[in-house]
FIPASE-247687 format. One record per residue (C-alpha): residue in one letter; x, y, z; residue number from 1. Coordinates in steps of 0.05 Angstrom, whole numbers. Layout:
<nodes>
<res=a	east=X	north=Y	up=Z	n=NUM>
...
</nodes>
This chain:
<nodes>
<res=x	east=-515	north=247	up=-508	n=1>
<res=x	east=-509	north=202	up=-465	n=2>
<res=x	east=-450	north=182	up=-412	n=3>
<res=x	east=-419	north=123	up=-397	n=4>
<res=x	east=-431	north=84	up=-351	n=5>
<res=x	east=-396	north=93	up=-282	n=6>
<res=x	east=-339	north=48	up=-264	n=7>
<res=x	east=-332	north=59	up=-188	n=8>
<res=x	east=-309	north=1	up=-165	n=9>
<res=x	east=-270	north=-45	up=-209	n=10>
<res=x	east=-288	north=-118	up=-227	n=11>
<res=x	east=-240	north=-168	up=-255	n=12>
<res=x	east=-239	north=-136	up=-330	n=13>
<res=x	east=-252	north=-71	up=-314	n=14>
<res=x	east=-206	north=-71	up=-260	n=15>
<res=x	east=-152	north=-90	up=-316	n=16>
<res=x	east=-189	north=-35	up=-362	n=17>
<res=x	east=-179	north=24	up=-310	n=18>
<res=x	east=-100	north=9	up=-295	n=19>
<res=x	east=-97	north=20	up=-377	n=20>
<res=x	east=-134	north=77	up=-377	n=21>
<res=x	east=-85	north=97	up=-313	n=22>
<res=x	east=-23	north=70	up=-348	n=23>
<res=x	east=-33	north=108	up=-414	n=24>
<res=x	east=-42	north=172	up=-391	n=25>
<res=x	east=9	north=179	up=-346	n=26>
<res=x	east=56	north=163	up=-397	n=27>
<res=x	east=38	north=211	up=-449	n=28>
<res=x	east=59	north=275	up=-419	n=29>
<res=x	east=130	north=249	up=-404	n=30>
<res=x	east=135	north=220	up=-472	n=31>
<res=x	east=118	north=294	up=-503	n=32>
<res=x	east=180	north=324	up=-459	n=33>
<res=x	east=231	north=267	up=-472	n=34>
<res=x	east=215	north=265	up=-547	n=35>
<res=x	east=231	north=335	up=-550	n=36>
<res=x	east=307	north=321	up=-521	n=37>
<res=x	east=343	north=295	up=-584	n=38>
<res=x	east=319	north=350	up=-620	n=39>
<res=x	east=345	north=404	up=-580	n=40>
<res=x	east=401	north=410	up=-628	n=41>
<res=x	east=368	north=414	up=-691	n=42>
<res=x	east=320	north=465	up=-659	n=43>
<res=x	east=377	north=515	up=-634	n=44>
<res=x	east=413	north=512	up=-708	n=45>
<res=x	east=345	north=517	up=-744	n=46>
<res=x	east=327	north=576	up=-705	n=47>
<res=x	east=391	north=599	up=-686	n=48>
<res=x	east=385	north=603	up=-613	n=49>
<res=x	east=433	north=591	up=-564	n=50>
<res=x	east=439	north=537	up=-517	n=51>
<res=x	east=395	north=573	up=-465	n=52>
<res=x	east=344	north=593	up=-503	n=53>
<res=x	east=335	north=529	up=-542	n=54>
<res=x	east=334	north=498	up=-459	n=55>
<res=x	east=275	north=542	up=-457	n=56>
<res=x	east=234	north=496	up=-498	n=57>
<res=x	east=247	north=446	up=-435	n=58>
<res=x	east=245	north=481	up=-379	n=59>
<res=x	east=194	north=538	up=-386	n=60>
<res=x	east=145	north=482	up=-403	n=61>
<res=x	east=153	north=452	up=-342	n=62>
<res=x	east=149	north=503	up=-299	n=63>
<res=x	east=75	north=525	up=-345	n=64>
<res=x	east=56	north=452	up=-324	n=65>
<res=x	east=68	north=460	up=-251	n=66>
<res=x	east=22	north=516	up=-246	n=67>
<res=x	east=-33	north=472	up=-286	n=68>
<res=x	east=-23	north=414	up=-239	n=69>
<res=x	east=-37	north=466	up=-200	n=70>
<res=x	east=-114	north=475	up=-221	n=71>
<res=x	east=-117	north=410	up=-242	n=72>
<res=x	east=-124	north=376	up=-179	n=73>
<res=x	east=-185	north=425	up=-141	n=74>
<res=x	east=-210	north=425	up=-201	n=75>
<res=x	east=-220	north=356	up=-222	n=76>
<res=x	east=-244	north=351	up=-132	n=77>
<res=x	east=-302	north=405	up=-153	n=78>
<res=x	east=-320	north=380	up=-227	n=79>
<res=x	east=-297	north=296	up=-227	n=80>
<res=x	east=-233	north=267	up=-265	n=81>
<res=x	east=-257	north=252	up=-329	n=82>
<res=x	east=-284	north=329	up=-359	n=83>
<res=x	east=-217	north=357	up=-337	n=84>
<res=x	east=-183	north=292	up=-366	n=85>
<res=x	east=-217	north=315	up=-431	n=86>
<res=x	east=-197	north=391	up=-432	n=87>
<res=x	east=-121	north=371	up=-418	n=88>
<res=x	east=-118	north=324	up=-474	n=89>
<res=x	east=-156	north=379	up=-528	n=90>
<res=x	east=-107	north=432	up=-495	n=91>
<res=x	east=-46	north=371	up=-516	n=92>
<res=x	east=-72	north=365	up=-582	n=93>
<res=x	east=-67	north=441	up=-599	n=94>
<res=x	east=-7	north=450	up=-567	n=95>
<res=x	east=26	north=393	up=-624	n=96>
<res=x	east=-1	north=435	up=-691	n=97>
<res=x	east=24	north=495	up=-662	n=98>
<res=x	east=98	north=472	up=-650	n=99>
<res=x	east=93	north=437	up=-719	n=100>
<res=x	east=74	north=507	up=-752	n=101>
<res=x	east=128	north=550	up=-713	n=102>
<res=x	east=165	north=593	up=-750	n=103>
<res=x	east=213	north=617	up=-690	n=104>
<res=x	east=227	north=591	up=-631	n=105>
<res=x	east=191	north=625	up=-582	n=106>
<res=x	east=124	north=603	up=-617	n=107>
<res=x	east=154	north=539	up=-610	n=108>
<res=x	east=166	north=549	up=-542	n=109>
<res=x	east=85	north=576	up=-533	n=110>
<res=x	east=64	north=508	up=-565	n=111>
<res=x	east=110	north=465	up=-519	n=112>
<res=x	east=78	north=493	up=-461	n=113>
<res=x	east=1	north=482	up=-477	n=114>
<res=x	east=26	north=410	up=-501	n=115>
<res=x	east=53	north=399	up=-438	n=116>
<res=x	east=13	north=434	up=-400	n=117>
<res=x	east=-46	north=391	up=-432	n=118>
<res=x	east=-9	north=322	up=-429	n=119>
<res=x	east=8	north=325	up=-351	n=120>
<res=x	east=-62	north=318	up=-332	n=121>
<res=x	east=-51	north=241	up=-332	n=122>
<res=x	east=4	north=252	up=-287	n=123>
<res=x	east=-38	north=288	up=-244	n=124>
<res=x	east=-107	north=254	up=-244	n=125>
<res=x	east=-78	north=185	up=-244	n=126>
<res=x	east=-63	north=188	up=-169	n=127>
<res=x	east=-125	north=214	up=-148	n=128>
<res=x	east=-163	north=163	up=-194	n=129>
<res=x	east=-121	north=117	up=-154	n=130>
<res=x	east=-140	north=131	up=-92	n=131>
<res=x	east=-210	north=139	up=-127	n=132>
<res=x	east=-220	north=64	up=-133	n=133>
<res=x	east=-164	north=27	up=-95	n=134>
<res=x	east=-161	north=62	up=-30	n=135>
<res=x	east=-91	north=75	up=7	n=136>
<res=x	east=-74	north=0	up=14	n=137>
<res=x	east=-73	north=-15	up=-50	n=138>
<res=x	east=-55	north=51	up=-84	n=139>
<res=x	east=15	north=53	up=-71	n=140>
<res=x	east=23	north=-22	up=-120	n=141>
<res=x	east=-19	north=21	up=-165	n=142>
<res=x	east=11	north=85	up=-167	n=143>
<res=x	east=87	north=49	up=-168	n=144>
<res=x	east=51	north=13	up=-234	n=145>
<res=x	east=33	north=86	up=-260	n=146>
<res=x	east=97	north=110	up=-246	n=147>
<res=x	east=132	north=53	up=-283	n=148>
<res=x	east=92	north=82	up=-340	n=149>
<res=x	east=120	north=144	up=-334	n=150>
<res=x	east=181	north=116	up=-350	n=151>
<res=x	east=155	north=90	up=-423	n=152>
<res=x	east=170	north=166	up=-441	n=153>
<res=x	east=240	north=165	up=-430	n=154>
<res=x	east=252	north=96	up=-461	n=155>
<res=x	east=220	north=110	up=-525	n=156>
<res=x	east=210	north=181	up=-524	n=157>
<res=x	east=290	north=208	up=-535	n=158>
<res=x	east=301	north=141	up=-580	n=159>
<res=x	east=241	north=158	up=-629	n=160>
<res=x	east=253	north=221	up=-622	n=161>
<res=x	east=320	north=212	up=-646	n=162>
<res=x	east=301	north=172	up=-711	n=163>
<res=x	east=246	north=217	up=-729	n=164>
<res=x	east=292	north=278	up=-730	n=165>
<res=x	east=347	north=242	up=-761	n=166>
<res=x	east=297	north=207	up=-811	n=167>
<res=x	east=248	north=262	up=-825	n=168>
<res=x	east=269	north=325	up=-779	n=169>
<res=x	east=248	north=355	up=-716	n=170>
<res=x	east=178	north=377	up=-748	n=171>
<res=x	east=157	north=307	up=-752	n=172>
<res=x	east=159	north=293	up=-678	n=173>
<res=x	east=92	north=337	up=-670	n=174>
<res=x	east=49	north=294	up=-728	n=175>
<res=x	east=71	north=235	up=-691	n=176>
<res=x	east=55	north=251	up=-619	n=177>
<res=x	east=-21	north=286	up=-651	n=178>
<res=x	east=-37	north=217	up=-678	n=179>
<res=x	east=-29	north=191	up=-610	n=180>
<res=x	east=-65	north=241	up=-577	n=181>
<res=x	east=-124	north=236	up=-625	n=182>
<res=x	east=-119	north=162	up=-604	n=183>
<res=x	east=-121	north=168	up=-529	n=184>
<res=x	east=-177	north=225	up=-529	n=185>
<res=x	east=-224	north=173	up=-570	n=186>
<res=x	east=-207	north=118	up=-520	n=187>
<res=x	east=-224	north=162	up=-461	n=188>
<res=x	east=-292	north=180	up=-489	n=189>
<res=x	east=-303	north=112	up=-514	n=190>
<res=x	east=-283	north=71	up=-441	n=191>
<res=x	east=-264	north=122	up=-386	n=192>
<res=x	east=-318	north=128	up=-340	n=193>
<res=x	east=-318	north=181	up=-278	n=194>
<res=x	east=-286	north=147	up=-217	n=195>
<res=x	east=-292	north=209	up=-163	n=196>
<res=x	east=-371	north=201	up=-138	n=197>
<res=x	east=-365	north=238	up=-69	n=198>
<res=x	east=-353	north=308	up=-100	n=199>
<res=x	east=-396	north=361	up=-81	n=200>
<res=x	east=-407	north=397	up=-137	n=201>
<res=x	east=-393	north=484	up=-150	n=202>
<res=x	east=-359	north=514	up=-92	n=203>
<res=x	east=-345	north=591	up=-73	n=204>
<res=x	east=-281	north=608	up=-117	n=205>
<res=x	east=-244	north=631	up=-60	n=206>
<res=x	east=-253	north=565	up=-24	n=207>
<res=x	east=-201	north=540	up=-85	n=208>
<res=x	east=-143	north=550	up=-36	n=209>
<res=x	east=-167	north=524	up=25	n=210>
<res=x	east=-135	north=447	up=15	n=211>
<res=x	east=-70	north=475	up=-1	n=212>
<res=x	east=-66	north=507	up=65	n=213>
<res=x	east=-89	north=450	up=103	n=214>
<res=x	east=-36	north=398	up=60	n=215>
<res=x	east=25	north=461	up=69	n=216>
<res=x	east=13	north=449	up=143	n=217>
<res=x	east=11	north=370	up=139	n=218>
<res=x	east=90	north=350	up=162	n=219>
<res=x	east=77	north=280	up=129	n=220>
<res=x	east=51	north=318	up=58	n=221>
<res=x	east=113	north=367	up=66	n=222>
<res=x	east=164	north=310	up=77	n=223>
<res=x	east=145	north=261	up=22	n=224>
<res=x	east=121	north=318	up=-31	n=225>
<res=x	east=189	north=353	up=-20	n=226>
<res=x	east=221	north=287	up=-26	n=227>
<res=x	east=194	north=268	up=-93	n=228>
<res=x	east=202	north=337	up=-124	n=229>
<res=x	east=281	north=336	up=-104	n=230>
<res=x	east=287	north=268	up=-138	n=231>
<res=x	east=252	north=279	up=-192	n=232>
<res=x	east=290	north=341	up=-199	n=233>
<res=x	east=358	north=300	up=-198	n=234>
<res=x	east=331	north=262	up=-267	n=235>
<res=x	east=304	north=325	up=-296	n=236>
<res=x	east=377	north=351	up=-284	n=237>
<res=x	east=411	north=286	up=-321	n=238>
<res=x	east=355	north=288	up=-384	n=239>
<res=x	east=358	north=360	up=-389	n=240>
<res=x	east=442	north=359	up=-397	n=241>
<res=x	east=444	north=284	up=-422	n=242>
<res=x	east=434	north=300	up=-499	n=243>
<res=x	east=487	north=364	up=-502	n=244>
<res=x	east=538	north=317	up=-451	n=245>
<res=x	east=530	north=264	up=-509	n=246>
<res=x	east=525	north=303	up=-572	n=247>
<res=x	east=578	north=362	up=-564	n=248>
<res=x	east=621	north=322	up=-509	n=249>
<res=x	east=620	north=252	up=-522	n=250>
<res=x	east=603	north=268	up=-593	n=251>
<res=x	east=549	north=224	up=-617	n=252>
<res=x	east=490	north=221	up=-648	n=253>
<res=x	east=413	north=231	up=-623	n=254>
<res=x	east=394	north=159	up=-643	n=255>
<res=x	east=452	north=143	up=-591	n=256>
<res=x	east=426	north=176	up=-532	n=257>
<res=x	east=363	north=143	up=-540	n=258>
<res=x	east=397	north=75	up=-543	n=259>
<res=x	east=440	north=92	up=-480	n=260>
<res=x	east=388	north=119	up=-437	n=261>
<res=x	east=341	north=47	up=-449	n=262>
<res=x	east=375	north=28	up=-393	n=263>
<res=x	east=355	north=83	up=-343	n=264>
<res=x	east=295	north=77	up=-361	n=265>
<res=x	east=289	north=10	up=-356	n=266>
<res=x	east=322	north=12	up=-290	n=267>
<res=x	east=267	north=58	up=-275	n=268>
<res=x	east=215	north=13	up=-285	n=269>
<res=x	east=253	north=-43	up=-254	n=270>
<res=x	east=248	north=0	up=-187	n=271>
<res=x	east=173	north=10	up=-194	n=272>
<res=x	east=158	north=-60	up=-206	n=273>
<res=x	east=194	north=-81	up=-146	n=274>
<res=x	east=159	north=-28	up=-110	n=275>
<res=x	east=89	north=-53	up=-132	n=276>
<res=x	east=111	north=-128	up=-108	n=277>
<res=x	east=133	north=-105	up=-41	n=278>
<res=x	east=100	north=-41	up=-18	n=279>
<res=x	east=46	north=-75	up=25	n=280>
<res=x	east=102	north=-124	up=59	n=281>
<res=x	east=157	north=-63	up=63	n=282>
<res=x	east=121	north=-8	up=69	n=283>
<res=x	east=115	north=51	up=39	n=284>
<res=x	east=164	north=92	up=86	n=285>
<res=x	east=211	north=32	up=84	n=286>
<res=x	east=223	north=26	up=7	n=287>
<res=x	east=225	north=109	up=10	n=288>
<res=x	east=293	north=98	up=50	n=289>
<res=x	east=316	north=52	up=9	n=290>
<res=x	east=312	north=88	up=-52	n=291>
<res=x	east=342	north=148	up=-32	n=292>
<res=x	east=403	north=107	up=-12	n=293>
<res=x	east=414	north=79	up=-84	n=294>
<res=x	east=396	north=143	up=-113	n=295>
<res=x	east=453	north=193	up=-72	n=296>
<res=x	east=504	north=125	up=-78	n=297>
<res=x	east=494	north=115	up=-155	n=298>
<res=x	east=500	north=192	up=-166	n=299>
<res=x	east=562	north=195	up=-127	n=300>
<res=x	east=587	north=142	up=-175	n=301>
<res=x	east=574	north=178	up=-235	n=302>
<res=x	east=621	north=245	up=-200	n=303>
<res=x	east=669	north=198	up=-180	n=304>
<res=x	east=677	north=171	up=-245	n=305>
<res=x	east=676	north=243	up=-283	n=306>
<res=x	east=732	north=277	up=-234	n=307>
<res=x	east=774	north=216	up=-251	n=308>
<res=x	east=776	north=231	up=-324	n=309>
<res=x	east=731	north=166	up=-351	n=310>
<res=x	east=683	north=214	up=-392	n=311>
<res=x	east=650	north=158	up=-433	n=312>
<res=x	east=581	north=141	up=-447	n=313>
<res=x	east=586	north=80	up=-408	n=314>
<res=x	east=607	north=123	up=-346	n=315>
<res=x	east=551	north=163	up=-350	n=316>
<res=x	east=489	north=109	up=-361	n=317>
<res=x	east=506	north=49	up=-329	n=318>
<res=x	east=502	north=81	up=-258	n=319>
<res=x	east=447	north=132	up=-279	n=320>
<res=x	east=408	north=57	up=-293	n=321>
<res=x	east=411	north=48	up=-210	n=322>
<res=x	east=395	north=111	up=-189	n=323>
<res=x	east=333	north=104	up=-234	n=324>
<res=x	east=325	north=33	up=-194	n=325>
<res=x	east=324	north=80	up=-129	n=326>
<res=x	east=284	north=131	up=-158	n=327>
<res=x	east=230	north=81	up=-177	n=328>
<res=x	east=225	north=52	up=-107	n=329>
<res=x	east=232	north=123	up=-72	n=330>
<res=x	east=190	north=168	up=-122	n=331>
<res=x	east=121	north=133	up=-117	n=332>
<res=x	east=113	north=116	up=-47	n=333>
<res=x	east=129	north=174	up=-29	n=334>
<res=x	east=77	north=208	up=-76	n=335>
<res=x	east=31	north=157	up=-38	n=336>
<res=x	east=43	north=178	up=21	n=337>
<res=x	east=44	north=254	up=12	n=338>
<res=x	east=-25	north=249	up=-38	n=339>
<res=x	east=-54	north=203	up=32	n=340>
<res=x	east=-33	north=262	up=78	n=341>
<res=x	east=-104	north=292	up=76	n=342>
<res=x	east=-150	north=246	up=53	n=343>
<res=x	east=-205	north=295	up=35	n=344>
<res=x	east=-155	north=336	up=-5	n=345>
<res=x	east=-125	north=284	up=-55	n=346>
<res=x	east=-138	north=312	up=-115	n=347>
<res=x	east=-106	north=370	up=-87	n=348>
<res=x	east=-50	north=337	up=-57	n=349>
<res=x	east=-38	north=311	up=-126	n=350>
<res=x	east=-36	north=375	up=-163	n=351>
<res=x	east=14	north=409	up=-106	n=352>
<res=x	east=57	north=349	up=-115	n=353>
<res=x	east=55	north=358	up=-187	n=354>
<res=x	east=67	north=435	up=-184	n=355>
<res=x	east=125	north=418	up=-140	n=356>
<res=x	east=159	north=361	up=-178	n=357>
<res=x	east=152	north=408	up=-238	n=358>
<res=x	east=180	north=470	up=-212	n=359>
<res=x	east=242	north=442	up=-179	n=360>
<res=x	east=249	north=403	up=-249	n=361>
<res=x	east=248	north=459	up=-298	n=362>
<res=x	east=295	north=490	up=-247	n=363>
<res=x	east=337	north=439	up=-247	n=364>
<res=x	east=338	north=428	up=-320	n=365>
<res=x	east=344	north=507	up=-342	n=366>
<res=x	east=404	north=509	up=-283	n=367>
<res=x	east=448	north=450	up=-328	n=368>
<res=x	east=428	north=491	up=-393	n=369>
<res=x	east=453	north=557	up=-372	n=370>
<res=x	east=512	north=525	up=-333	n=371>
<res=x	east=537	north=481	up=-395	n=372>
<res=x	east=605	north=489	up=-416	n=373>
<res=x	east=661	north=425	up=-442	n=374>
<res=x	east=650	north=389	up=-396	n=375>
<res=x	east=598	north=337	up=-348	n=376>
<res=x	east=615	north=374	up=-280	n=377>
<res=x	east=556	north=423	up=-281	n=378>
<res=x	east=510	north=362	up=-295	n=379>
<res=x	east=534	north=323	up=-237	n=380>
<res=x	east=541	north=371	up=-191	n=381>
<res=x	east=464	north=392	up=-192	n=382>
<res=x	east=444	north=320	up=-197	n=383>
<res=x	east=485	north=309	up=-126	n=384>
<res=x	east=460	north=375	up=-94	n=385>
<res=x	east=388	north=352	up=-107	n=386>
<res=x	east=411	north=275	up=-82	n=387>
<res=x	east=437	north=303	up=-19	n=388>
<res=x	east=373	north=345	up=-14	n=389>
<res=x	east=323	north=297	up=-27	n=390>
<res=x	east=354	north=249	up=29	n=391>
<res=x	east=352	north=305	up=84	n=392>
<res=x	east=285	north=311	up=73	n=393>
<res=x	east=269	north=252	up=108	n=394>
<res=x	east=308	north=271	up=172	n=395>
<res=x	east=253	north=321	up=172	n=396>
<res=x	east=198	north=273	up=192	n=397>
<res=x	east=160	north=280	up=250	n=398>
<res=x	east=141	north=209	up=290	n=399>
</nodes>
C-alpha cells in the first residue's frame, strides 16, 4: 500500500489542511480528560470510592501521559510524526472500550490511562510538526492557534460530559469519545502526510537520552518549559477541584459546571488568539510577561474573594476567565521558546515539555483531591503557589 503523498511545505489549501490536521489533534486528548470531570461523582458512588481514589482516575493518567510524551517525542525524531501519530490514536481507541467495560474502578482507572496516554500524542507532535513546516517565526502564531484548540476540551468536554452522564450515565462518555476517535484515525490515514524529512532513520537505543541532556542543560529550555508546566499546573489545580467546589460546595449540578467554565475556556482561547495576532510584533518573551501578570493577579482575585466569604459560582469563574486570558498568552510562547531551545532536539523538547506540564499537573490535581474538605481554600491556595512559582521562573533567565 501505498503512502500519501508528502506535504512538506504547505501551499495555500494545504497549508489550511495541515493547521486542521494540527488543530484536531491537539484537542482530542484534553477533551478525553475534561469529559471525564463531571463524572467524577457518579464514578465514586457507582464504585464506591472515596474522593481520592475516584481523583485517581485524573491524576494517575496524567502523570502515565507524561512519561509517554516522554517517548513520544525521540521517537517520532527517529521514526517521523505520522507512524507514532497512528499508534497513539489505536492506543486512544482501546483505552475508550476498556473504561466502558470496567467493572471497578481501578480497571477504569487502567483504561483512563492508555486513553490518555494515546490521545496526548497530538499535544505532543503538534509542536514539532510545527516547527516541521513553519519554522520558528511563524510557529509561535501556529502553536498559540494549537493551543487555542486545546482549549475546545474544556469548553465542551465538562459541558457534554455533563449531559451525557445526566442523560445517559457516565458509561456513555466512552461510546462517544470512540466515535470520534474512529473519526480522526480515518482522517489521518486518509490526509496526514509525514512532515519531519531530515530524520535519520534507527539509532543506537542508548543514544535515546542524549537530547534530554543537551535541552536539561539549555537555561532558555529550563526557563520557559518550567514556566509552562507551573501554569499549566495552576489550571490543572482549578479543573481538578472545580467540579467537587461546585457540586458538594456550591451545590449544583454537572450540566452547571460545564456552563460556568465556557467562560474560562473561552477566555482561554481569547488569550491564544491575541497571542497568534501579536507574537511576531511582541515577541514571544514579551507576551510571556504579560501573561504571567494576569495569571498571578486574576488568581489573587479569586483568594481574595474566597477569604472574604463570597463563595459563589460567579466568584469563582469570572476571574478564572482572565487568568485563562493570561495563560493563553503565557502558555504557548513559552512552549515556543523552550521547544526552539535546541533546534535539532524539537521533537524532544516537545515530549520533555509535555512530560513536565503533565507531571506537575497530575500533582497538582491529586494535591486538591486529597486536600478537599468544605470549603475552596485548598483549591486556591495550590492555584496561587503554582502562580507565584510560575512567575519566578522567569527571574531565572539568563541574558
Amino acid at each position: 500500500m501505498s503512502s500519501p503523498s508528502p506535504l512538506p511545505v504547505p501551499k495555500p489549501g494545504q497549508d489550511r489542511l495541515l493547521l486542521a490536521v494540527l488543530l484536531i489533534i491537539t484537542a482530542l486528548g484534553p477533551a478525553s480528560t475534561q469529559i471525564f470531570l463531571p463524572t467524577l461523582p457518579s464514578v465514586q458512588a457507582a464504585f464506591g470510592a472515596s474522593p481520592g481514589i475516584a481523583q485517581l482516575g485524573l491524576s494517575l493518567p496524567m502523570m502515565a501521559m507524561a512519561f509517554s510524551d516522554l517517548g513520544y517525542g525521540p521517537w517520532s525524531d527517529r521514526s517521523g510524526r505520522r507512524p507514532v501519530l497512528l499508534a497513539g490514536l489505536y492506543a486512544f481507541l482501546l483505552g475508550n472500550i476498556i473504561c466502558f467495560t470496567s467493572q471497578n474502578v481501578w480497571v477504569l482507572v487502567a483504561g483512563r490511562i492508555l486513553q490518555d496516554c494515546g490521545g496526548s500524542v497530538g499535544i505532543v507532535l503538534s509542536r514539532a510538526i510545527a516547527l516541521d513546516v513553519y519554522g520558528r517565526d511563524k510557529a509561535g502564531s501556529v502553536i498559540s492557534m494549537t493551543m487555542a484548540a486545546m482549549a475546545i476540551g474544556p469548553m465542551l468536554g465538562p459541558l457534554a460530559g455533563g449531559l451525557l452522564t445526566d442523560s445517559f450515565g457516565w458509561r456513555s462518555i466512552y461510546i462517544f469519545l470512540f466515535a470520534v476517535g474512529v473519526l480522526i484515525v480515518a482522517f489521518v490515514h486518509l490526509r496526514f502526510s509525514e512532515t519531519h524529512t531530515s530524520r535519520t532513520g534507527p539509532q543506537p537505543l542508548s543514544t535515546i537520552w542524549h537530547p534530554f541532556a543537551r535541552l536539561l542543560k539549555s537555561n532558555t529550555f529550563n526557563v520557559f518549559a518550567w514556566h509552562s508546566a507551573f501554569v499549566w499546573g495552576m489550571f490543572m489545580a482549578f479543573m481538578g477541584a472545580a467540579p467537587y467546589v461546585m457540586q458538594n460546595i456550591f451545590k449544583t449540578q454537572a450540566t452547571e459546571f460545564g456552563l460556568w467554565l465556557i467562560p474560562a475556556a473561552f477566555g482561554y482561547i481569547g488569550g491564544n488568539l491575541i497571542s497568534a495576532r501579536y507574537s511576531e510584533r511582541i515577541g514571544c518573551r514579551g507576551l510571556v510577561t504579560i501573561g504571567a501578570v494576569v495569571v498571578l493577579a486574576s488568581v489573587s482575585l479569586i483568594g481574595g474573594l474566597m477569604l472574604v466569604g463570597i463563595w459563589e459560582p460567579w466568584a469563582l469563574f469570572i476571574p478564572a476567565a482572565f487568568s485563562a486570558v493570561g495563560a493563553g498568552l503565557s502558555i504557548p510562547n513559552a512552549q515556543t521558546e523552550a521547544v526552539d531551545a535546541v533546534p535539532e532536539d524539537s521533537g524532544s523538547a516537545s515530549g520533555l515539555l509535555g512530560f513536565m506540564l503533565m507531571i506537575v499537573g497530575a500533582g497538582a490535581a491529586q494535591a486538591v483531591g486529597m486536600l478537599q474538605g468544605d470549603t475552596p481554600y485548598p483549591m486556591v491556595g495550590v492555584m496561587m503557589v503554582l502562580a507565584v512559582m510560575a512567575g519566578f521562573t522567569l527571574r531565572l533567565k539568563k541574558g
